[in-house]
C-alpha positions in Angstrom: 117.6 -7.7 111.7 118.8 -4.3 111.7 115.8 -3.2 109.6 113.4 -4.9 111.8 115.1 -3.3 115.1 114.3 0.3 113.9 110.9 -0.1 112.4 109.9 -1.4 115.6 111.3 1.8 117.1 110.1 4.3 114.6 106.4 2.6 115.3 106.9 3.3 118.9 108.3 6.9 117.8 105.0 7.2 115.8 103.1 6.4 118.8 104.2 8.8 121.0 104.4 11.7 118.7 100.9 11.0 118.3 99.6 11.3 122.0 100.1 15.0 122.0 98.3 15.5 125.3 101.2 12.9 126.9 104.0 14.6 124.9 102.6 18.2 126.4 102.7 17.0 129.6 105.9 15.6 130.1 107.9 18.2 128.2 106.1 20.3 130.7 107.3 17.9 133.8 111.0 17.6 132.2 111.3 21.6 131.9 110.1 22.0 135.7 112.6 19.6 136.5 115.2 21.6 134.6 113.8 25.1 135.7 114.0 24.1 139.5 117.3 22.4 139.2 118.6 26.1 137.2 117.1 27.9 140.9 118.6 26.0 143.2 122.1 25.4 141.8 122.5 29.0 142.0 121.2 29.1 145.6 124.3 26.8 146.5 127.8 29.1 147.4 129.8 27.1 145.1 127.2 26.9 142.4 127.3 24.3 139.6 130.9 23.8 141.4 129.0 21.0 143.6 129.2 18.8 140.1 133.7 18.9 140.8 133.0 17.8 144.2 130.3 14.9 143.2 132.6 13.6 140.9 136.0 13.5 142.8 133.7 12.0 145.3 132.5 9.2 143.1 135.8 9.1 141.1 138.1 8.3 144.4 135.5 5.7 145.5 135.2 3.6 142.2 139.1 3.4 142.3 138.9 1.6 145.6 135.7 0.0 144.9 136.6 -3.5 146.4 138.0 -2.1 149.3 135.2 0.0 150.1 132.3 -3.2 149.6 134.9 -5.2 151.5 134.9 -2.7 154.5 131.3 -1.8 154.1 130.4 -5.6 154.2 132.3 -6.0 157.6 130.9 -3.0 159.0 127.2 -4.4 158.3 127.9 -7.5 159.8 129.3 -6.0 162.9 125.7 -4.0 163.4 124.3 -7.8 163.5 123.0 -7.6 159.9 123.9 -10.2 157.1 125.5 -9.7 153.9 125.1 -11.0 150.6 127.3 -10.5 147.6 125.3 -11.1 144.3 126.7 -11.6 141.2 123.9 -11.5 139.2 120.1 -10.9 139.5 119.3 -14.8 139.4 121.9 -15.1 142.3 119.8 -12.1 144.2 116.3 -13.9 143.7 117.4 -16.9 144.8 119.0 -15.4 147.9 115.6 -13.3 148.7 113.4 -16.5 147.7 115.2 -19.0 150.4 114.3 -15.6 153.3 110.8 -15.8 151.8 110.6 -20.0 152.5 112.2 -19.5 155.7 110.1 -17.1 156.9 106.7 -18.0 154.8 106.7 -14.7 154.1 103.1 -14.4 152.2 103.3 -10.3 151.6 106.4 -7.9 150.6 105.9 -4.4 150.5 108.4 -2.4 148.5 109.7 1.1 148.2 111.1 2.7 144.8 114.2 0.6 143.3 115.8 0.9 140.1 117.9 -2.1 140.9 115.2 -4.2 141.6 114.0 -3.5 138.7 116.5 -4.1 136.8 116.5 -7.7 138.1 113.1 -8.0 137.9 112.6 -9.3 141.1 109.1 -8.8 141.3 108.1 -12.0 139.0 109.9 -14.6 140.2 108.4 -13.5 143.7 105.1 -13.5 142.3 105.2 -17.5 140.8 106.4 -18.5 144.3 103.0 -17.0 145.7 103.5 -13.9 147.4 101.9 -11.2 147.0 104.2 -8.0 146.1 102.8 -4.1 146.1 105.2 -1.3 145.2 104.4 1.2 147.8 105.7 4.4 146.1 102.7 5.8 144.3 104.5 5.9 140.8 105.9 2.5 141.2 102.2 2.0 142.4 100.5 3.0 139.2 102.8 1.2 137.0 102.7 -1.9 138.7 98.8 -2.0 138.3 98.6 -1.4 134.9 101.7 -3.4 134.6 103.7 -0.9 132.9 107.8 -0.4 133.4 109.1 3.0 134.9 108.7 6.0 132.6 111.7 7.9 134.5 114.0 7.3 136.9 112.7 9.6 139.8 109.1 9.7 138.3 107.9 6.2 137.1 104.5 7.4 136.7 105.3 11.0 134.9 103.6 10.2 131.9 100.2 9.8 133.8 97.1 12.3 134.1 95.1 12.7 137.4 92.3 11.6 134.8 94.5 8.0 134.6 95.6 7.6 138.0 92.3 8.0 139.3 90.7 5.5 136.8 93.5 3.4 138.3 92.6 3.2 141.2 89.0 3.0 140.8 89.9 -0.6 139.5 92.2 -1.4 142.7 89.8 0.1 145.5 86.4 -0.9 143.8 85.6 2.9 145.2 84.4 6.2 143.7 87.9 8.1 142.9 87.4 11.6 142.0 89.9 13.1 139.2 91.6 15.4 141.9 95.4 14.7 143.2 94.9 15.5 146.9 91.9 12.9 146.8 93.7 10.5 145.0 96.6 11.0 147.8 93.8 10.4 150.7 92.6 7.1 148.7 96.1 6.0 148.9 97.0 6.3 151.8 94.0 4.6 153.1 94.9 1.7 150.4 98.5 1.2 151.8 98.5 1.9 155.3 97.4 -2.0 156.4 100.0 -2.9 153.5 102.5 -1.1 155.6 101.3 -2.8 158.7 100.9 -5.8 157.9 103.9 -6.7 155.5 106.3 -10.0 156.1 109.2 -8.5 154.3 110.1 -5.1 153.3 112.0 -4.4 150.2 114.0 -0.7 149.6 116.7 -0.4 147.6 119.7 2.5 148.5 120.6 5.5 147.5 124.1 5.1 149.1 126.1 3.0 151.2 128.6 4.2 154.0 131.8 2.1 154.0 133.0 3.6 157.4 129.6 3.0 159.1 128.2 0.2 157.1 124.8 2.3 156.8 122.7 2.3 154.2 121.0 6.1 153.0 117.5 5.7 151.6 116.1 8.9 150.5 112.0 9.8 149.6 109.5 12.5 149.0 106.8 10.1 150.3 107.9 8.8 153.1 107.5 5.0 152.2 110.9 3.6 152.1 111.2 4.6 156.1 107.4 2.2 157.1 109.2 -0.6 154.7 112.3 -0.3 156.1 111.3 -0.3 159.8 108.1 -1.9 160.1 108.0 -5.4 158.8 109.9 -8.3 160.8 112.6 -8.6 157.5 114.0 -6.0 155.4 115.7 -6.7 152.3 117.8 -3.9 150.5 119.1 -4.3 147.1 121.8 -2.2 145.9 124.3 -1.8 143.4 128.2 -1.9 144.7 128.7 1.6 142.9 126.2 2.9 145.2 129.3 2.8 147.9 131.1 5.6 149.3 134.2 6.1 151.8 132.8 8.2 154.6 129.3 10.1 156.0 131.0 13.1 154.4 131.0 11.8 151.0 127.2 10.2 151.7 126.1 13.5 152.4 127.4 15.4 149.3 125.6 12.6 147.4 122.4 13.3 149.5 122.9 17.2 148.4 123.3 15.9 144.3 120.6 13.8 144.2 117.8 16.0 144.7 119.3 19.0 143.4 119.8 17.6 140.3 116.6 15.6 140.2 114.1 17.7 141.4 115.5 21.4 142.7 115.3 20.8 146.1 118.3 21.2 148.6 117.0 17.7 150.6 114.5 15.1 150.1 111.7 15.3 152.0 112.5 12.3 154.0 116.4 10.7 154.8 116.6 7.6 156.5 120.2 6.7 157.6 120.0 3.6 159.2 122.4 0.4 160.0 121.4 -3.1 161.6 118.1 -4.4 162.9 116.5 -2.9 166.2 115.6 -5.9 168.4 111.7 -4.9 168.5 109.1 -7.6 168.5 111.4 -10.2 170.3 109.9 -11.9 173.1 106.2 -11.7 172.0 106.8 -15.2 170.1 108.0 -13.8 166.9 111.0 -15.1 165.4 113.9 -11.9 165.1 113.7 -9.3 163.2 116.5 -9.3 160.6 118.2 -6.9 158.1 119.7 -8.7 154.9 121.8 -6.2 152.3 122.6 -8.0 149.0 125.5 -5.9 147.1 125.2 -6.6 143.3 127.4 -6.9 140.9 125.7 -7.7 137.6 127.7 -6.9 135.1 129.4 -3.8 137.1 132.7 -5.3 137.3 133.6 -5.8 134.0 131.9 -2.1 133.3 134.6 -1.1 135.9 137.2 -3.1 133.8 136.1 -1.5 130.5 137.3 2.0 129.5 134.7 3.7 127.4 132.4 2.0 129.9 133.8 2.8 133.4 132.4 6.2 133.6 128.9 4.7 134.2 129.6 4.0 136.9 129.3 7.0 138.7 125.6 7.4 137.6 123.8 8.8 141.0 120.6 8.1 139.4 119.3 11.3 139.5 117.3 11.8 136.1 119.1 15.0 135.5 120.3 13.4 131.7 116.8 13.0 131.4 115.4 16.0 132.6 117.2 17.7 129.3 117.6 15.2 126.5 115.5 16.2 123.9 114.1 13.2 122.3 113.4 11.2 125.8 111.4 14.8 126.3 109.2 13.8 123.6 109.0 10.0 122.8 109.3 9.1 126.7 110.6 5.9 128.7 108.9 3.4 127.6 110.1 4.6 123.5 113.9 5.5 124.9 114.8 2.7 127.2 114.4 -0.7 128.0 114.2 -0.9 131.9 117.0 1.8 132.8 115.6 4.4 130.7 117.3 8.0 129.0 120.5 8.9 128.2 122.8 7.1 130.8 119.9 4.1 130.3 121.6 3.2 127.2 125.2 2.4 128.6 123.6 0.8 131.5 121.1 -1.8 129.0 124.3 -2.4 127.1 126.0 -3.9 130.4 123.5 -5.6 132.4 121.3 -6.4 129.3 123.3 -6.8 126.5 124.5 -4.8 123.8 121.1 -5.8 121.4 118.6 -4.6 124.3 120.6 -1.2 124.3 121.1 -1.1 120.2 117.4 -1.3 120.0 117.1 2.2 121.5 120.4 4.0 121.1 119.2 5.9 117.6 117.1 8.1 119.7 120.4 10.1 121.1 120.8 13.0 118.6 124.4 13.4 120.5 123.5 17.4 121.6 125.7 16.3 124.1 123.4 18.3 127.1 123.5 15.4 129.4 127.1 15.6 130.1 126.6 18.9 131.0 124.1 18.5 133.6 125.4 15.2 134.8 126.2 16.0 138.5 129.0 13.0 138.3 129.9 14.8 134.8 130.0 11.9 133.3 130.4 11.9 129.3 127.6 10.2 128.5 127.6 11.1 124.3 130.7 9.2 124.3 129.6 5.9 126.1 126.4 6.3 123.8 128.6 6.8 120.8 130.1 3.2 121.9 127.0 1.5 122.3 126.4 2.9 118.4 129.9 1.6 117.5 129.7 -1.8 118.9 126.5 -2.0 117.5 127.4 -0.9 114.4 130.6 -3.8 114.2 127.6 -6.2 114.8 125.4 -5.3 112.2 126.8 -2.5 110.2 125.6 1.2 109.9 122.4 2.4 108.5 122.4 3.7 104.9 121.7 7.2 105.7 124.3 7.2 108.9 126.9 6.0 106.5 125.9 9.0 103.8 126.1 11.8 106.2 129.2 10.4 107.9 130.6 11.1 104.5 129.2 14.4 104.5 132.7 16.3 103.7 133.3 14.0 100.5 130.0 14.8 99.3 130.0 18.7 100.0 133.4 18.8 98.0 131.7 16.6 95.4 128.7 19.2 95.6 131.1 22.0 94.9 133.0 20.2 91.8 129.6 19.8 90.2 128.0 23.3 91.1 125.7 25.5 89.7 124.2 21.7 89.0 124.3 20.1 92.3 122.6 23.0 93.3 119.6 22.9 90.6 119.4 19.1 91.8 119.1 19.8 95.1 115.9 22.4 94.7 114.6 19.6 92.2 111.5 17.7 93.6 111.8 15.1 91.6 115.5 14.5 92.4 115.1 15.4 95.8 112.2 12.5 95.5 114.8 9.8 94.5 117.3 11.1 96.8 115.1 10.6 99.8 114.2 6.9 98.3 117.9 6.2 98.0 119.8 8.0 100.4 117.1 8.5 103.4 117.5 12.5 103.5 114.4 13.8 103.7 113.3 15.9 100.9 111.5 18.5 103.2 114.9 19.6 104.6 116.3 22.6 102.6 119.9 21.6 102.2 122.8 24.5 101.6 123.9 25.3 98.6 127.7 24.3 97.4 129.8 26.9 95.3 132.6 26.3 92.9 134.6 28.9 94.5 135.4 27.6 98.4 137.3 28.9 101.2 140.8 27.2 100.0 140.3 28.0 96.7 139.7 31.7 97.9 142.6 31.8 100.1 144.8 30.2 97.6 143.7 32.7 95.1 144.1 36.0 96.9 148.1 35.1 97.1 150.0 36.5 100.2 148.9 39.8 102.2 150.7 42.0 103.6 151.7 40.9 107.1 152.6 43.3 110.0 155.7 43.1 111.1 153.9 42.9 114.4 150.9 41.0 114.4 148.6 41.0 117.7 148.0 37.5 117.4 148.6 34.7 114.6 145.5 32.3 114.4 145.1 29.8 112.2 141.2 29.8 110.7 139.7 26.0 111.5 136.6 26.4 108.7 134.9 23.1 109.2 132.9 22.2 106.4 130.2 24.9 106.2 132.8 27.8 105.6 134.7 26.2 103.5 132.3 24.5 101.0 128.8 25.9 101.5 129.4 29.5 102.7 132.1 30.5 101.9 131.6 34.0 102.3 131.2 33.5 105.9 134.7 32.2 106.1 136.0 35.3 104.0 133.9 37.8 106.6 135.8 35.9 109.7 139.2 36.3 108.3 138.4 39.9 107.0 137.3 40.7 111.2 140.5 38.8 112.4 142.9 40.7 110.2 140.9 44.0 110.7 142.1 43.9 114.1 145.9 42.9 113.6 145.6 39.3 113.2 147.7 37.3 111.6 145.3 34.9 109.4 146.4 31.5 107.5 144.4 28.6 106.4 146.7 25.4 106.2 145.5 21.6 105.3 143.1 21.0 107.3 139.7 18.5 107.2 136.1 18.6 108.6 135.6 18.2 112.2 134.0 14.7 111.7 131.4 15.3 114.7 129.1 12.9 112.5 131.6 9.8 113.2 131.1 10.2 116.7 127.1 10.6 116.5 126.6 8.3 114.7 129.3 5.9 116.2 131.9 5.1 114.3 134.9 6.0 117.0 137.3 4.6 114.7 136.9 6.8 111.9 136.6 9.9 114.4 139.9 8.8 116.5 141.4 8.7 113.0 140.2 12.1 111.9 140.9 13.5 114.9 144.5 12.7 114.7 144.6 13.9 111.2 143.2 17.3 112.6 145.6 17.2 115.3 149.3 16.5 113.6 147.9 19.0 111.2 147.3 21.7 113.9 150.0 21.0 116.0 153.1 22.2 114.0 151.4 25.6 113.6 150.1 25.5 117.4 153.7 24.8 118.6 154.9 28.5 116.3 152.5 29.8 118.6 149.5 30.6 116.0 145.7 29.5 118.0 142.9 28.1 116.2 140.0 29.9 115.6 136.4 28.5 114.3 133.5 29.7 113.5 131.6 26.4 113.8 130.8 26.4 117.7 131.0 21.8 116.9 133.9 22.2 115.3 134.8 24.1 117.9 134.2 22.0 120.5 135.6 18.4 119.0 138.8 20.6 118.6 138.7 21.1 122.3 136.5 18.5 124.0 136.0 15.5 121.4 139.6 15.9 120.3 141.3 15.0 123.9 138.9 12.4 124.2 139.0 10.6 122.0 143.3 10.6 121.8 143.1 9.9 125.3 144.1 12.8 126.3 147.3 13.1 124.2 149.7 15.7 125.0 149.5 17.1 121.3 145.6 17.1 121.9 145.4 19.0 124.8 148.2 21.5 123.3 145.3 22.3 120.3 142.4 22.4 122.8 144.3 25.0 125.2 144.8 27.2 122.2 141.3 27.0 120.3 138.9 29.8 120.5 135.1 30.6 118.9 135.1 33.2 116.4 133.9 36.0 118.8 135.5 35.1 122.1 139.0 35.8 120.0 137.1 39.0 118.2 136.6 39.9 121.7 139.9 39.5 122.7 141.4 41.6 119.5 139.1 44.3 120.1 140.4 45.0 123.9 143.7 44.5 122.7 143.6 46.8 119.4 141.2 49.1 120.7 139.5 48.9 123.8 136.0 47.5 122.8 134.5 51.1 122.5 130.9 50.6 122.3 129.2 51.8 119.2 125.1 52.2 117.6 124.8 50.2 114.7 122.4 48.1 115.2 120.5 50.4 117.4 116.9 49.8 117.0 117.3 46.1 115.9 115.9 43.5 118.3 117.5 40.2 117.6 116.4 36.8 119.4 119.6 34.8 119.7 119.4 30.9 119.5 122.6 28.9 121.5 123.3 25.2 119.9 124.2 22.4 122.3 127.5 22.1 121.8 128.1 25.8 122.1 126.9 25.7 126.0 129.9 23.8 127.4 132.3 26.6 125.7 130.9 30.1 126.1 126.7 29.6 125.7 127.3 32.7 122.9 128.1 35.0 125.7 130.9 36.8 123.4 128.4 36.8 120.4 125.4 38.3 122.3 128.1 40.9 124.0 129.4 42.2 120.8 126.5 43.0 119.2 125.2 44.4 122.7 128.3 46.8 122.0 126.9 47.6 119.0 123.5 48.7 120.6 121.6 45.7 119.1 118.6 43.9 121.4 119.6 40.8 121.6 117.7 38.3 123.7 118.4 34.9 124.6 115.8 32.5 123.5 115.8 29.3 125.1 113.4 26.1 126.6 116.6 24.1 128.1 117.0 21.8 125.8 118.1 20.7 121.9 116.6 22.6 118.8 116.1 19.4 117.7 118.5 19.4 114.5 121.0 18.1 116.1 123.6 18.3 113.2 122.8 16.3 110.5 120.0 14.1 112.8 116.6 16.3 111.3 117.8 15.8 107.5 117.0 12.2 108.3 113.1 11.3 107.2 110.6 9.5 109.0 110.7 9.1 112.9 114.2 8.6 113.6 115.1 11.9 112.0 112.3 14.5 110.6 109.3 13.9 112.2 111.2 13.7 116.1 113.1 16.4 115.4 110.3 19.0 114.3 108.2 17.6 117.2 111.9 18.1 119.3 111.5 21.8 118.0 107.8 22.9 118.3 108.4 24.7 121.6 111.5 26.5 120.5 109.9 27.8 117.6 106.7 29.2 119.3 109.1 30.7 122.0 110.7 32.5 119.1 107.5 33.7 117.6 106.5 34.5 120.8 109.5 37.0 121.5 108.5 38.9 119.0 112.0 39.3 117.6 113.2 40.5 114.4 115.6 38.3 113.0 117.5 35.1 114.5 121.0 34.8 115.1 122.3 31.6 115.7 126.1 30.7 115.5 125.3 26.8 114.3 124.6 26.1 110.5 122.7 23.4 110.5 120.6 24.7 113.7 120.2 28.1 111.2 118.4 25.6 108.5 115.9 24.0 111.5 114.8 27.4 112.8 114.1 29.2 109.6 111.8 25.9 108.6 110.0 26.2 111.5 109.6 29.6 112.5 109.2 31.3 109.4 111.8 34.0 111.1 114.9 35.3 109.2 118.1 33.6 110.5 121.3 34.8 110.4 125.1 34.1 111.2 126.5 37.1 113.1 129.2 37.2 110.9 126.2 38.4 108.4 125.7 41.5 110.6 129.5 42.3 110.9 129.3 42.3 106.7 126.1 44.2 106.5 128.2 46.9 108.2 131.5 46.4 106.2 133.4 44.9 109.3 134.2 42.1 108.2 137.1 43.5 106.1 
């Protein structure tokens, strides 16, 4: 079953890799997307501040969810309007299905509506005879060619003029030329008696006002507001998250969503409305009426759950989207089942089912970058990492998952057997049976493993002489790269540390375990995070801080950590106290000697590369800026979005590893060769092994530079 499950989803990932044109065009669309979100975020006074306020906005509300759908419910009822509290979508259908027979409604005409979608409302409405047309243009598209939505603010994103126009030669039996603004006439001219003539219009709601018992629909198009106020009937389905206290809270959410979808400050159109005008009555029509169904479908036990909870406070923006790097290639209809992306995979797992959600979860590489555009800042990875887990309980792990989730066992192994693991792993015909048996790929160059790590090293040089005096005591967290593979690197960061006064020890310590949570197995990570933890703490609490030069490691010590011990007090004690490598270099230097600016790498022009889980600490600012002080060129090379390594995710072969991840990577590598830069730096090891494959470009550790120079003691 398991087997079956990803071959079906590596076909789909072969697919789309192979409709480049597609794949061009909507890593263009997700980078505008990203681009125009960057501009207008810093247009805003409080800048990406407005992400605090959207989520102690939707935080506050979800705790008093019931009272808020209770009070929202009477308000609604008071403006003359009915209510109608579904607890699933067959409970929905049926309730719009009696207003149809009751009203022989023959036509609905519908505006853009996730949550309509996710009941698929639209069939059951078609076998009772009536005639349903989406009226939002990418709804539109899809619905002719009986597609689902590609994304969740553009359904039709993965279209060409070429397509849509092809499309709609086939609807209007007319001449369509291949031109958008002719397209948009043809349209318009299409829908307009649809508009007119409609017995029921559908919408769903971006948000609902407790305090007024309004509904906010928001569109670029102007649809939703002919729907919504035309026809005789309107029917809105909504979700019960989509409920806030008061019109202040409403409008922050109208700010987030199309800043974060789109980069613009306000959707072109806002409709804020509440009960039914009387029009029409009199004229031998029956009344026109306004029917709100609230659904629950699964969202109160997601609201009972957790790991789960978070979901909740999904805005439905796109944002997570807009940046995850495999959805950027492969696509909606490849990563997602009807709520597509990122925060799709939570959402399939509760109103789905856990084996819709599985089917697609493997395409999260776990970069992490969705949580850090999320306006709600929801942790996304995590949830996904659940999904995994659960899945995994179910039907066990994939071999190669398993094998890299091991990946500290087997680098110590690789250094117990060196020089010979090492003339293995540059053997073809090793690497050959390797890839048969383990699922590495045996394109992907692999570090090397040395007899003489980090521990033995320390162990070996005895005690140093310690100040009396130290500036700082810091406890070196080496992660396995430093300690087993490069172990020279590790030597080069405690030779800077203690260059500058620092007090340097290297206790028991194990590997940062990222892979457990990528891969999902949150039992194994909770586990080896409380290892890490105890083992931290006693030195923590002598006042020593943790220092890596890993930027994951890094971060589980100070974001994965907390999490995942819910936030335990001994947790949040390491996390406070842990620093990257050059942040705390930084710190020495103004302490010790002022950070006097120097020329040694004057001349040198250096392109640097940020991983993902680097951006939520310091985005390699105190990297960039020491060599800087150094007088190297160092420019920031960037598209938005993953390299596509994503740790240990491009060793992988085939789709759901190699293949994605160099097709993740082509536009990071030509940006790179396009800089015309010297020689990479990139703080990540495994990001270093992705970028020298496919640019062909030297890349280098900064620590590297800092040894070139004798710096690094």
């Amino acid at each position: 079953m398991l087997k079956g499950r990803y071959q079906r989803l590596e076909k789909k990932i072969d697919g789309a890799l192979k409709e480049r044109s597609s794949r061009t065009a909507l890593y263009r669309a997700m980078k505008r997307g990203r681009d125009s979100r960057h501009k207008a975020v810093g247009a805003l006074p409080a800048g990406e501040g407005f992400r605090k306020t959207v989520r102690s906005i939707k935080v506050r509300c979800l705790e008093q969810q019931d009272e808020l759908v209770d009070r929202f419910a009477t308000k609604v009822r008071e403006r003359g309007a009915s209510v109608f509290m579904a607890n699933d979508g067959p409970d929905a259908i049926s309730y719009i299905l009696d207003i149809v027979k009751k009203r022989s409604a023959r036509t609905v005409a519908k505006s853009k509506s996730l949550t309509s979608e996710e009941i698929e409302v639209n069939h059951p409405l078609e076998e009772a005879g009536v005639d349903v047309i989406e009226t939002d243009l990418g709804e539109l598209i899809i619905q002719k060619v009986n597609e689902k939505p590609f994304h969740l603010v553009f359904p039709a994103v993965h279209k060409t003029a070429v397509e849509v126009a092809e499309i709609f030669r086939e609807v209007t039996q007319q001449d369509v030329p291949h031109d958008v603004d002719a397209i948009m006439r043809i349209v318009r001219k299409y829908l307009r008696p649809i508009f007119l003539n409609a017995d029921i219009g559908m919408t769903g709601a971006n948000v609902g006002v407790a305090e007024t018992g309004a509904i906010v629909i928001e569109t670029n198009e102007g649809n939703a507001r002919l729907v919504s106020s035309i026809p005789d009937v309107h029917i809105c389905i909504m979700g019960r998250e989509k409920i806030v206290d008061t019109v202040e809270d409403a409008l922050q959410m109208m700010l987030a969503h199309p800043i974060s979808a789109v980069g613009q400050h306000l959707t072109t159109y806002v409709t804020m409305m509440g009960g039914r005008s009387p029009l029409g009555v009199g004229d031998g029509r029956s009344p026109r009426e306004s029917h709100i169904i609230v659904l629950d479908n699964g969202r109160s036990r997601m609201r009972e759950d957790p790991l789960f909870k978070d979901a909740l406070n999904c805005i439905r923006c796109g944002a997570c989207m807009n940046i995850c790097p495999t959805y950027g290639v492969v696509g909606g209809h490849t990563f997602g089942y009807i709520y597509p992306g990122p925060i799709g995979i939570p959402w399939t797992s509760e109103v789905h089912g856990l084996d819709k959600a599985a089917e697609f979860a493997p395409l999260c590489v776990s970069c992490g970058l969705c949580k850090e555009i999320c306006p709600a800042g929801i942790d996304i990875p995590m949830m996904i990492a659940g999904v995994k887990d659960r899945d995994g309980e179910q039907n066990g792990h994939p071999r190669v998952n398993r094998i890299l989730m091991a990946a500290e066992g087997m680098a110590k192994f690789g250094c117990a057997t060196a020089p010979l693991s090492n003339w293995m792993m540059r053997n073809g015909l090793f690497r050959w049976a390797m890839e048969a048996f383990t699922g590495i790929d045996r394109r992907r160059a692999l570090p090397p493993f040395t007899r003489q790590t980090l521990p033995k090293w320390f162990r070996k040089r005895g005690a140093v002489q310690r100040s009396k005096d130290p500036v700082r005591r810091a406890v070196f967290f080496a992660d396995i790269y430093a300690a087993y593979n490069a172990p020279e690197l590790g030597r080069a960061a405690v030779g800077a540390l203690e260059a500058l006064g620092c007090e340097v020890i290297l206790p028991r310590q194990r590997g940062s375990g990222y892979p457990y949570i990528g891969y999902g197995d949150l039992k194994r990570a909770e586990k080896l995070a409380d290892e890490n933890v105890r083992l931290m703490t006693p030195h923590v609490e002598a006042g020593y801080d943790v220092v890596a030069t890993e930027p994951t490691a890094a971060y589980c010590l100070k974001v994965s950590y907390p999490k995942l011990l819910h936030g335990r007090s001994d947790a949040v004690a390491v996390a406070d106290r842990t620093y990257e490598l050059f942040a705390y270099l930084e710190m020495l230097e103004t302490l010790a000697v002022g950070g006097e600016e120097t020329s040694l790498y004057k001349g040198r022009r250096f392109g640097f590369h940020v991983s993902c889980h680097q951006r939520p600490l310091d985005a390699g600012r105190q990297a960039m800026d020491y060599l800087r002080r150094r007088g190297a060129d160092v420019e920031l090379v960037q598209t938005g979005t993953c390299c596509g390594m994503a740790g240990t995710f491009g060793m992988k072969k085939g789709m759901l590893g190699y293949e994605l991840s160099q097709a993740v990577g082509e536009p990071l590598f030509q940006a790179f060769q396009e800089a015309n830069v010297d020689t990479i730096v990139t703080e990540s090891s495994v990001c270093a092994i992705h970028l020298r494959e496919g640019t062909g470009i030297k890349v280098i550790h900064p620590l590297e530079l800092l040894m070139e120079r004798g710096e690094a003691g």
